[in-house]
C-alpha positions in Angstrom: -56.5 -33.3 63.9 -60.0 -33.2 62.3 -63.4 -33.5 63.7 -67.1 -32.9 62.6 -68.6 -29.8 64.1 -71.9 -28.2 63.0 -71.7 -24.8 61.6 -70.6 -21.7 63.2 -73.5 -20.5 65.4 -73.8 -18.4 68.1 -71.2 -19.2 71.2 -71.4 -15.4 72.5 -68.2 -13.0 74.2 -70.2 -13.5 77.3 -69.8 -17.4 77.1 -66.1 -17.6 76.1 -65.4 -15.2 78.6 -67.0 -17.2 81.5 -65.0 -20.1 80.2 -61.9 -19.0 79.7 -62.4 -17.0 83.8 -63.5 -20.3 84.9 -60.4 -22.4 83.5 -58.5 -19.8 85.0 -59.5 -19.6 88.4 -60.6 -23.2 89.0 -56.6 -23.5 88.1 -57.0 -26.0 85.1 -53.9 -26.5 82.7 -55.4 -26.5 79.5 -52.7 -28.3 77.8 -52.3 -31.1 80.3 -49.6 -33.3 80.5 -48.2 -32.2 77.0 -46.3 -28.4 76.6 -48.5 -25.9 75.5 -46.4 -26.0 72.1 -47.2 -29.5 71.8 -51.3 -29.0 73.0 -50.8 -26.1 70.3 -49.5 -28.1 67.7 -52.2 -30.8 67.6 -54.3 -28.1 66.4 -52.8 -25.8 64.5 -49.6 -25.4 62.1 -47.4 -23.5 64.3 -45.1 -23.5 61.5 -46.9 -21.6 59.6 -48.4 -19.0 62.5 -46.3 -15.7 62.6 -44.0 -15.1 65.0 -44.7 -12.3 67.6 -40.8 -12.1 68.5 -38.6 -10.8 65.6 -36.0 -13.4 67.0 -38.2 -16.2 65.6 -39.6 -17.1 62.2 -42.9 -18.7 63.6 -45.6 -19.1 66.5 -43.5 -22.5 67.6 -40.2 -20.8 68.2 -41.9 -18.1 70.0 -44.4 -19.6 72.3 -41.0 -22.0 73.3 -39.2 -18.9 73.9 -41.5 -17.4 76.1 -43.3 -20.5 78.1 -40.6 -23.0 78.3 -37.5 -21.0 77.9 -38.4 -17.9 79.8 -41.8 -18.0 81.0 -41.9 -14.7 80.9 -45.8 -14.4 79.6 -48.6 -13.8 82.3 -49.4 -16.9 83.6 -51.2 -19.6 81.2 -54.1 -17.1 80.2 -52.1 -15.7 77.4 -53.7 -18.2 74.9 -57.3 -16.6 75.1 -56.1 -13.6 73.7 -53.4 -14.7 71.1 -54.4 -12.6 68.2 -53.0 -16.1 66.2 -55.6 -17.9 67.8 -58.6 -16.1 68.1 -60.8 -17.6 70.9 -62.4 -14.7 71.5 -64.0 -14.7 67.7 -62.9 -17.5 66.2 -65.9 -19.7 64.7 -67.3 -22.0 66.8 -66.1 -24.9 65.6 -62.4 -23.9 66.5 -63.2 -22.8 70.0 -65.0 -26.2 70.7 -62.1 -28.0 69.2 -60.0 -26.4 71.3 -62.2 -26.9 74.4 -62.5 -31.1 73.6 -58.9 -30.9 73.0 -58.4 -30.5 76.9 -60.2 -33.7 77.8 -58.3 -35.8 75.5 -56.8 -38.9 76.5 -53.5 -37.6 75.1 -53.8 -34.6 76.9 -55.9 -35.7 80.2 -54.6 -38.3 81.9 -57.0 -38.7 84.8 -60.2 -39.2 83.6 -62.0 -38.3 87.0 -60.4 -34.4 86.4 -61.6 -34.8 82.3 -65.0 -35.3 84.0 -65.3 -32.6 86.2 -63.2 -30.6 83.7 -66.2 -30.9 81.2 -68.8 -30.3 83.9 -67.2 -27.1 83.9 -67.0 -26.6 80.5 -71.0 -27.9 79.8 -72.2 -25.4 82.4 -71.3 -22.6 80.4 -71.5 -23.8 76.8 -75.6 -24.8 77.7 -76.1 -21.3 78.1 -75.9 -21.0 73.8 -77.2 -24.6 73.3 -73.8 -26.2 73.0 -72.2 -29.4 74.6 -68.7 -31.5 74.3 -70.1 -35.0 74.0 -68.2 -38.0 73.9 -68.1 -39.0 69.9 -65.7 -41.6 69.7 -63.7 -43.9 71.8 -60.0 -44.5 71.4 -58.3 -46.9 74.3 -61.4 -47.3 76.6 -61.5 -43.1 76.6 -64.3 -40.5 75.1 -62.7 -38.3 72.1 -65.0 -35.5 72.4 -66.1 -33.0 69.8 -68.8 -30.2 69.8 -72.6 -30.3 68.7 -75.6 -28.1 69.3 -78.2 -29.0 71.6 -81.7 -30.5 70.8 -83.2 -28.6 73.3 -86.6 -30.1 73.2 -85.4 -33.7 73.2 -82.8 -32.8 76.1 -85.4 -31.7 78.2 -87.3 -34.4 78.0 -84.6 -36.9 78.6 -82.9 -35.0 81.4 -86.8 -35.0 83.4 -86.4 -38.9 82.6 -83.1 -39.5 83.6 -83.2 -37.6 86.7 -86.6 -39.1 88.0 -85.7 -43.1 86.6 -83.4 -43.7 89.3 -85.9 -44.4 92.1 -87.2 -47.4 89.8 -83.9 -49.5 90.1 -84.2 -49.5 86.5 -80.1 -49.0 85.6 -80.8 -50.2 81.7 -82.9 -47.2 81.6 -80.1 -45.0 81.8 -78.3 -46.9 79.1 -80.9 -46.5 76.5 -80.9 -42.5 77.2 -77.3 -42.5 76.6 -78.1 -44.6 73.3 -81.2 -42.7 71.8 -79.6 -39.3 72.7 -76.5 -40.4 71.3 -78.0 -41.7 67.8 -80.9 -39.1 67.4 -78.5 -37.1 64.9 -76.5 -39.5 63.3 -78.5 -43.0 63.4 -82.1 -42.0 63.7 -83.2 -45.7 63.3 -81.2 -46.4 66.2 -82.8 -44.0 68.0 -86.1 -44.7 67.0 -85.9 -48.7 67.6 -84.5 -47.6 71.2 -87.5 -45.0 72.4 -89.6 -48.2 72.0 -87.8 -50.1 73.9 -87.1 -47.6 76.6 -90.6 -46.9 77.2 -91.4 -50.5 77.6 -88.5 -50.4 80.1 -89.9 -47.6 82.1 -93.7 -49.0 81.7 -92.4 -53.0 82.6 -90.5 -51.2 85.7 -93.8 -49.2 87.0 -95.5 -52.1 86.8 -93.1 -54.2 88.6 -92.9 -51.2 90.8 -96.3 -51.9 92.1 -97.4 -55.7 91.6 -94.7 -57.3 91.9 -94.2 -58.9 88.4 -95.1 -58.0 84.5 -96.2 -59.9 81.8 -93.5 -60.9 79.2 -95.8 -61.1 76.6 -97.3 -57.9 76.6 -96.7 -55.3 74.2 -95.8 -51.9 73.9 -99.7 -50.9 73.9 -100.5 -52.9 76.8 -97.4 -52.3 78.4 -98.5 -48.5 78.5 -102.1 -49.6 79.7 -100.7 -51.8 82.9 -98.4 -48.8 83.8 -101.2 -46.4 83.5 -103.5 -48.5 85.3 -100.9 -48.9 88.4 -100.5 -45.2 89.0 -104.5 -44.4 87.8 -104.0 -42.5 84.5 -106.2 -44.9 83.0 -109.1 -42.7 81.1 -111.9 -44.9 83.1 -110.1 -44.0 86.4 -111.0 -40.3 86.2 -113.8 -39.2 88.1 -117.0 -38.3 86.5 -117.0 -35.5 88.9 -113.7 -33.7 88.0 -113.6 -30.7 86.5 -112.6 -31.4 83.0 -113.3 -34.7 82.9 -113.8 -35.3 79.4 -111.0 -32.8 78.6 -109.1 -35.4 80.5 -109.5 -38.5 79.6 -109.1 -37.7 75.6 -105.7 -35.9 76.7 -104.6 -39.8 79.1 -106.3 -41.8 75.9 -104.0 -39.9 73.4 -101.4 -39.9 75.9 -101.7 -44.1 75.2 -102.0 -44.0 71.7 -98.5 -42.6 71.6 -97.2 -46.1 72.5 -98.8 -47.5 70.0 -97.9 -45.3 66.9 -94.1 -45.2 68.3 -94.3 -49.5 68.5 -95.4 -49.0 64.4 -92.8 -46.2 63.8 -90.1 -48.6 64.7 -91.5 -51.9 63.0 -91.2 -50.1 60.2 -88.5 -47.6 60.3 -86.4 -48.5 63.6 -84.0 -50.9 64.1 -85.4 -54.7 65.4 -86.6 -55.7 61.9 -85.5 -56.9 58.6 -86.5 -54.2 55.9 -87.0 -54.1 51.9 -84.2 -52.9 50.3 -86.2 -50.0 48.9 -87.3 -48.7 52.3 -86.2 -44.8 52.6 -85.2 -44.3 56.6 -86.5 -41.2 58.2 -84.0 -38.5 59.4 -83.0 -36.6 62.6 -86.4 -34.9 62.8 -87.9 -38.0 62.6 -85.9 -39.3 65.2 -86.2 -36.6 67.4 -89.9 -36.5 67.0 -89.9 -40.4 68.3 -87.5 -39.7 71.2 -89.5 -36.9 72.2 -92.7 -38.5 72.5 -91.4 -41.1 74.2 -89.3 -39.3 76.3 -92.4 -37.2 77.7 -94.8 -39.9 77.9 -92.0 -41.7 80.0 -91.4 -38.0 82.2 -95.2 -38.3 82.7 -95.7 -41.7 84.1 -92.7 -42.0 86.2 -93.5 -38.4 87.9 -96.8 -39.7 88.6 -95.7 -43.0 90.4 -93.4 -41.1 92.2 -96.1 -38.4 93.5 -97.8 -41.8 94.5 -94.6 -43.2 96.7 -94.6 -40.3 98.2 -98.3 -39.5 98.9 -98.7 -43.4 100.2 -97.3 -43.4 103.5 -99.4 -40.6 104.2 -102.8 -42.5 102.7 -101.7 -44.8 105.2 -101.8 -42.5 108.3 -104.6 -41.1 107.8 -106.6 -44.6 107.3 -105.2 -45.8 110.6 -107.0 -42.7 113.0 
């Protein structure tokens, strides 16, 4: 089996041991509905792993001896302490291999327990900026690997995609999966799909309020209307307010972003023919792009939301 991992990092004792007590107690069979000789096998070359039982000339005839023959190991938790194995200080790479190798399609065939299985799983690894993601697809099923966190983008994006819903805008959500997906690997993916997400968010405040939006308009003014509809417009700051000037540079550069990300992708994102000769930007790029666009979305939708939920008591108070 091979997959693409990033280099060995930091995945501490303290993680690996909250994963392996959680598999544990939560009852999980880590091998599925293949023996664990088999599970084994699709990772390693038993054949050539030492035998702990002088009876047997490798790790395959042993493990068979004692977990389908016998059973006579203590319960399925021997794995995580295999010397052979190494979980415990194996590089990273191995340990999330072996980790994405229990929500396998092979290996998992319910994908409702694969999903809570990697709940489980993502909970812990977060705490060292690590996730199982779904990198491929084989048979209508996620093959997942391992990859590092972009904490900064995440945060962003997870703001975003928690706070969207209300706005009954479901293709949000399906440009988050895309840009997050691509930041790493296809940045001008990623870059052509912050634009369009923030003109999804901005086209659905707007819709939100009046009713309808504009086809026509642009990124630029897209960002203006949905600024205007939940006053973040630099005019609609009192001349009064503490900071005033502070604050209306901060909600004018805060609409400028929209239109340096609409240039960004015209000429490095996806959307538009390019010369042969144009050099794409990289993941740093990319996560720069999804970033801003990410927060600028976080910032608007937060705001309409404040207003939802400040308007029905606007409305009381005008009727005494």
């Amino acid at each position: 089996m091979t997959s693409t991992f990033p280099a060995p990092s930091v995945i501490s004792e303290v993680t690996r041991r909250n994963i392996f007590d959680a598999i544990t107690l939560s009852g999980i069979c880590w091998s599925g509905r293949v023996s664990e000789v088999d599970f084994l096998a699709r990772l390693y070359d038993l054949k050539k792993m030492p035998s702990d039982d002088h009876r047997y000339h490798d790790a395959a005839g042993d493990i068979w001896q004692h977990r389908v023959r016998n059973d006579d190991w203590e319960g399925q938790g021997w794995v995580f302490t295999d010397r052979r194995f190494n979980l415990m200080w194996c590089p990273d790479e191995e340990i999330l291999r072996f980790l994405a190798e229990m929500l396998h399609p092979v290996v998992r065939a319910d994908p409702g327990e694969a999903d809570r299985i990697l709940g489980l799983l993502n909970e812990r690894l977060v705490a060292d900026g690590w996730e199982l993601y779904a990198a491929t697809m084989v048979s209508g099923r996620p093959v997942f690997a391992g990859r590092k966190l972009m904490l900064q983008v995440d945060h962003a994006v997870t703001t975003v995609r928690g706070t969207v819903e209300p706005l009954g805008a479901e293709y949000v959500n399906q440009q988050i999966t895309r840009m997050h997906a691509a930041v790493q690997d296809d940045p001008e993916l990623a870059i052509g799909t912050a634009k369009e997400f923030l003109e999804t968010v901005c086209k659905a405040i707007v819709v939100a309020h009046v009713g309808a939006c504009d086809p026509s308009l642009d990124l630029p003014a897209l960002i203006k209307a949905a600024m205007k509809q939940v006053q973040l417009a630099p005019e609609d700051v009192p001349a009064a307010a503490k900071g005033a000037d502070v604050i209306r540079v901060l909600l004018s550069n805060l609409g400028s972003v929209a239109g340096r990300l609409a240039e960004l992708r015209n000429l490095y994102g996806t959307g538009h023919g390019k010369e042969p000769s144009v050099r794409g930007l990289d993941g740093r790029h990319a996560r720069l792009a999804v970033g801003a666009a990410a927060t600028v979305a976080a910032f608007l939708v937060e705001t309409h939301q404040e207003q939802v939920r400040l308007q029905p008591l606007a409305q009381s108070v005008a009727r005494i």
